[in-house]
Each structure stands twice: as structure tokens, then as C-alpha cells.
C-alpha positions as CSV (number, residue, x, y, z in Angstrom):
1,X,-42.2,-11.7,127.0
2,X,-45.2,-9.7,126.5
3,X,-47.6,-11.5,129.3
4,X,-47.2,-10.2,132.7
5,X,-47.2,-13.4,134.2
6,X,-45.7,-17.4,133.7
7,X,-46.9,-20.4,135.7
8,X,-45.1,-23.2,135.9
9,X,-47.5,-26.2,136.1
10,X,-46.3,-28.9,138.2
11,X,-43.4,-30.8,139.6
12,X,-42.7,-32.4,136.2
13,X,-42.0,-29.1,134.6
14,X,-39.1,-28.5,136.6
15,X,-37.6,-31.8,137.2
16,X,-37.7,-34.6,134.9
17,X,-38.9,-36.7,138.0
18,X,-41.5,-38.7,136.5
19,X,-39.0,-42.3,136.3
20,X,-38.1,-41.6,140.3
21,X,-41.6,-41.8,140.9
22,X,-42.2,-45.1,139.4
23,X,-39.2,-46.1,141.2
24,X,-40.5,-45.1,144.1
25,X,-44.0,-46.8,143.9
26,X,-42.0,-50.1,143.0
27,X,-39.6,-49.9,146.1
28,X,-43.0,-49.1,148.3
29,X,-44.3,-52.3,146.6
30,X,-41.5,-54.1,147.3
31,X,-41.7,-52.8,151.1
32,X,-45.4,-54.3,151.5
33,X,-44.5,-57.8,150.3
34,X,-46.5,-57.0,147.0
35,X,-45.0,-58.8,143.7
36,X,-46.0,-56.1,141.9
37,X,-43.5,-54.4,139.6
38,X,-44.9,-51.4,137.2
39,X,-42.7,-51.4,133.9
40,X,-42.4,-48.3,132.4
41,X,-44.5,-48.5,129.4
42,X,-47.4,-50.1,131.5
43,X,-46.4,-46.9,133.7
44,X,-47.1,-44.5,130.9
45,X,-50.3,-45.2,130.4
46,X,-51.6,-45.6,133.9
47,X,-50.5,-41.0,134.1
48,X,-53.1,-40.4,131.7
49,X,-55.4,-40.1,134.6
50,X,-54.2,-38.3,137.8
51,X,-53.6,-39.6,141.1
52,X,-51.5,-41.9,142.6
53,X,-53.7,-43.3,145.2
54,X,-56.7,-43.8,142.8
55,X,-53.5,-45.5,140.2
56,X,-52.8,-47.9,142.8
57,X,-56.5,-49.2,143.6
58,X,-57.2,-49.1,139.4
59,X,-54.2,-51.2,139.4
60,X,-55.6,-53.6,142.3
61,X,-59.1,-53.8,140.7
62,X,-57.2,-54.7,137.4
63,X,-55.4,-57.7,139.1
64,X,-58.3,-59.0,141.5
65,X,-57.0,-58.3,144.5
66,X,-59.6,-57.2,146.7
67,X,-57.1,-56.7,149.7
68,X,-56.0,-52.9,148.3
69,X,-58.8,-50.9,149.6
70,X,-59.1,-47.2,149.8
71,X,-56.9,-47.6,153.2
72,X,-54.2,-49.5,151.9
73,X,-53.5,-48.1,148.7
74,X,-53.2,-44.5,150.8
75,X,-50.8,-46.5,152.9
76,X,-49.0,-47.5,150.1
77,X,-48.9,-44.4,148.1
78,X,-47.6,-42.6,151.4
79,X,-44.6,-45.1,151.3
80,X,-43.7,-44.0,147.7
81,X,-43.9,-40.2,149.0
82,X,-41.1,-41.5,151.6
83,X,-38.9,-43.2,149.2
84,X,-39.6,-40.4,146.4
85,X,-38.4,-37.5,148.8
86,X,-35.7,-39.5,149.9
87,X,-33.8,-39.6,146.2
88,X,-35.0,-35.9,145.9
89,X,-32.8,-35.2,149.5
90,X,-29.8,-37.1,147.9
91,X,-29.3,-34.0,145.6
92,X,-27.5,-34.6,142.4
93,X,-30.4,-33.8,140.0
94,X,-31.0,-31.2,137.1
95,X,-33.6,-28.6,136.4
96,X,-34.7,-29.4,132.8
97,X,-33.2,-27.5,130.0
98,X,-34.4,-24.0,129.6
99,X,-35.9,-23.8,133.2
100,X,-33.4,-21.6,135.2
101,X,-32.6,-19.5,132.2
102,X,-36.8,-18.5,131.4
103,X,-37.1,-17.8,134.9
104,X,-34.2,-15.5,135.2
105,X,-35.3,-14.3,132.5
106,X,-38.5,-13.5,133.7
107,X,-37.1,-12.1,137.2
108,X,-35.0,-9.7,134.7
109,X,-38.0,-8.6,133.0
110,X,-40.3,-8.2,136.2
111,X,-43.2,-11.3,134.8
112,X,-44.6,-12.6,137.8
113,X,-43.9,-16.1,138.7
114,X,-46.5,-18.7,139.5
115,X,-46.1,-22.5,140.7
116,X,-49.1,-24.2,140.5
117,X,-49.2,-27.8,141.1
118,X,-51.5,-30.5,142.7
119,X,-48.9,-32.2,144.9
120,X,-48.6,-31.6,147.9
121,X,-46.7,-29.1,149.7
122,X,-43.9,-30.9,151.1
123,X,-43.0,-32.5,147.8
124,X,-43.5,-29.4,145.7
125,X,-40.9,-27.4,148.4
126,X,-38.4,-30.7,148.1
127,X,-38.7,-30.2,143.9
128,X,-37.8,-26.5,144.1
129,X,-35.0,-27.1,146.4
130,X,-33.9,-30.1,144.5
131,X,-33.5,-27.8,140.9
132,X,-31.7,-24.6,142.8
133,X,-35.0,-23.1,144.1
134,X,-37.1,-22.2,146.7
135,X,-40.5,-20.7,146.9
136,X,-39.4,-17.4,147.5
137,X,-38.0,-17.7,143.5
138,X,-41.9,-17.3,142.9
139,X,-44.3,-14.9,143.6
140,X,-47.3,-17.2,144.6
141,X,-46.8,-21.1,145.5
142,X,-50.0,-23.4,145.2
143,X,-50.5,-26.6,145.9
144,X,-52.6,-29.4,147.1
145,X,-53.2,-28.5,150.4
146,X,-54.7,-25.1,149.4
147,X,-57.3,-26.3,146.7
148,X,-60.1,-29.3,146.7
149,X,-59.3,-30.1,143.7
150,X,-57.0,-31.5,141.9
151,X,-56.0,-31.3,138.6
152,X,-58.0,-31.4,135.3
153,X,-60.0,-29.2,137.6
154,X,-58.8,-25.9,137.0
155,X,-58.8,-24.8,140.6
156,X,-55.3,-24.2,141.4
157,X,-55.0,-22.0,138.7
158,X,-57.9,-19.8,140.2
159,X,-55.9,-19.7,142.9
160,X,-52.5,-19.2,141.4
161,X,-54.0,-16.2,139.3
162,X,-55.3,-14.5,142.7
163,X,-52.0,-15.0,144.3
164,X,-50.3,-13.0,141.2
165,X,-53.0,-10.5,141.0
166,X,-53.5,-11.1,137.1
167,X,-56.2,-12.1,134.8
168,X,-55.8,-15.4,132.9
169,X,-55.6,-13.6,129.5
170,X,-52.4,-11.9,131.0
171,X,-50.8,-15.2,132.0
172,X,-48.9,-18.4,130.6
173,X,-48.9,-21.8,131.6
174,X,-46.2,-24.4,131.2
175,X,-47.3,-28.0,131.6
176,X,-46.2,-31.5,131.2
177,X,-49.0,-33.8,131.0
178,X,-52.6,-33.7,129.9
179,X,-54.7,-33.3,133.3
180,X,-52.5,-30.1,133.6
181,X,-53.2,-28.7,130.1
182,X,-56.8,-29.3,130.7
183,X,-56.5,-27.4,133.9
184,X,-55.2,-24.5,132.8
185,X,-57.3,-24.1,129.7
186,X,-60.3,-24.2,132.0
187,X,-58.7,-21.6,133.7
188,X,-58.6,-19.8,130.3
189,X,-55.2,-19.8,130.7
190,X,-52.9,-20.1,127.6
191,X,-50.6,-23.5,128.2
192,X,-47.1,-24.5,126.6
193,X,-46.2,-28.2,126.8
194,X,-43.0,-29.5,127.5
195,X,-43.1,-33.6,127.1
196,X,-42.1,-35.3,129.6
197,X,-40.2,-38.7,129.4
198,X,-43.6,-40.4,130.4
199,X,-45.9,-38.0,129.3
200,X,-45.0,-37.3,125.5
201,X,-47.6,-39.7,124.1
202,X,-50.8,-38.4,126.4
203,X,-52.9,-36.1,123.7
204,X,-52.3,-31.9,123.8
205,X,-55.2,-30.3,121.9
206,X,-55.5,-27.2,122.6
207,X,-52.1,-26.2,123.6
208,X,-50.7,-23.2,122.4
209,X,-47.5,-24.9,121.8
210,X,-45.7,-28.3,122.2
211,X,-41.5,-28.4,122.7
212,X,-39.5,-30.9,123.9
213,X,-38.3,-29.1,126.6
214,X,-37.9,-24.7,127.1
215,X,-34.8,-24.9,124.6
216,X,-36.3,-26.4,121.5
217,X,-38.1,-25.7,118.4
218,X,-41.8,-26.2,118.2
219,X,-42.6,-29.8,117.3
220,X,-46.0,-29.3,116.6
């Protein structure tokens, strides 16, 4: 591995997680008395843009009902955080292929290690520990508590790239969805996609490389 440094991009890069998260916004639904039920496909498009909050009051404003405001979908999307750490504390999920091996394998090599995602910190912790890791398996941890913005804004890879003490050129970024490639691009950071179950039909131009996941071939 010839750069000094690999970021891993987000929750989704670690953890296939993406379907418990829909889950989780359908049980918090359920909670509220909502008849609201997101399918998976209708689910897949609605990650194109970032946010879960804003997805929930798009998703409102879609259906005319004018009683999700700004207050209740945060209320709502705060319930899905519950029920979405509470499957992530039951344990008896897997890393996705390739993950634990590449970052052995940077350990073994001495490549710093970066995780930069917009969630926020409690759920980014709960994802490490959830996959056999912990923060201190990384040299810098960033998250949304520490940036103002989130993701396509390249912001937590500024601060990512502090934290490791590198210069974009000397980095690589592994993402799983579109807002995160365009983040670490603006970063000038060189980005590998690995689709995601929810993700793989969102648009990567501009990615040095799209696999499946960090054991394949390069599919495009």
C-alpha cells in the first residue's frame, strides 16, 4: 500500500447496516401511531440525499401531512437512533468482507487509519464495537459532533486529515454512497467505492474505483 494513510468513510463501510436502519425508521413509525411503512426500493432512493431528519420531513411534504414539522421529525428520527442502537447491542453482526483483513493489514504496514463519518458519535462507537472494533483500532475518529457539516461537504475529511497529520494526496478514502464520494473528492482525497446493498445504484463519477465489497474485482 503505497499511501500513508486509509480512511474509512462511514458507518456503511464497515457494516452492511443500511436494511437495520430502515428497519429502524419503520419500527419508530410504528411507535408514533404513523401508517407509514418505507419499502426498500422507495428506501433506496430517498439515500441519495443525506440525512435522516431532512428524509423524514421530504417524506411528510411528499404525503401532505403538515403535522411532521422540523420538531417532530427530529423526534422521530431520535426514535430510530434508539431502536437502530438497540439491534447494533444485540451483537451477532459481521464486518463486510475484506474489512478486518485491509485494516490489519494496514496496522502491519504502519498506514495510518482514519474514520471519518457524519453520524454521530455514539452510533459511530456502537458500529466499531459491533464489527470487533473500537476507536482506538484508528488513529483519528471523526464524527458529527466535531464538524458543521455534514457530508457532501468535505469537512470531516479536513478534519480527519489533521488528525492523521497527512496531506490528502497521501491518503485513501473508502466510501459507500454518493454524498461520501463527493466529500472526499472535495477534500481531494482519492475515494474507492464499495456498494452497499442500498446504495449500489446512486452515481460514482469520479471514483478511483468501484468493488463490490474490499474482496472483489473491479466492476467498473
Amino acid at each position: 500500500m503505497s499511501k500513508q494513510a486509509l480512511i474509512f468513510g462511514g458507518i456503511g463501510t464497515l457494516l452492511e447496516c443500511s436494511e437495520l436502519q430502515r428497519e429502524a425508521f419503520n419500527l419508530a413509525f410504528a411507535e408514533a401511531g404513523l401508517d407509514w411503512r418505507w419499502a426498500r426500493e422507495n428506501y433506496r432512493t430517498m439515500l441519495v440525499a443525506p440525512g435522516g431528519a431532512d428524509r423524514v420531513l421530504r417524506y411528510a411534504a411528499a404525503k401532505g401531512d403538515s403535522a411532521i414539522d422540523e420538531a417532530a421529525a427530529a423526534k422521530l428520527h431520535a426514535a430510530k437512533t434508539r431502536f437502530f442502537h438497540e439491534r447494533l447491542s444485540r451483537g451477532g453482526l459481521s464486518p463486510r468482507p475484506g474489512v478486518l483483513r485491509l485494516i490489519e493489514e494496514a496496522q502491519r504496514l504502519g498506514t495510518r487509519l482514519g474514520y471519518a463519518t457524519t453520524t454521530d458519535s455514539e452510533t459511530a462507537v456502537l458500529v466499531l464495537e459491533a464489527v470487533g472494533l473500537s476507536p482506538a483500532s484508528f488513529d483519528t475518529v471523526c464524527h458529527r459532533d466535531l464538524v458543521t457539516e455534514a457530508k457532501p461537504s468535505p469537512a470531516v475529511y479536513h478534519y480527519c486529515l489533521d488528525g492523521l497529520g497527512v496531506e490528502a494526496a497521501s491518503a485513501v478514502a473508502i466510501e459507500d454512497s454518493e454524498s461520501g464520494l463527493q466529500a472526499a473528492t472535495a477534500a481531494g482525497v482519492a475515494c474507492v467505492v464499495t456498494l452497499g446493498e442500498n446504495t449500489r445504484m446512486q452515481k460514482y463519477e469520479g471514483a478511483a474505483l468501484v468493488l463490490r465489497d474490499l474482496g472483489d474485482e473491479a466492476v467498473s
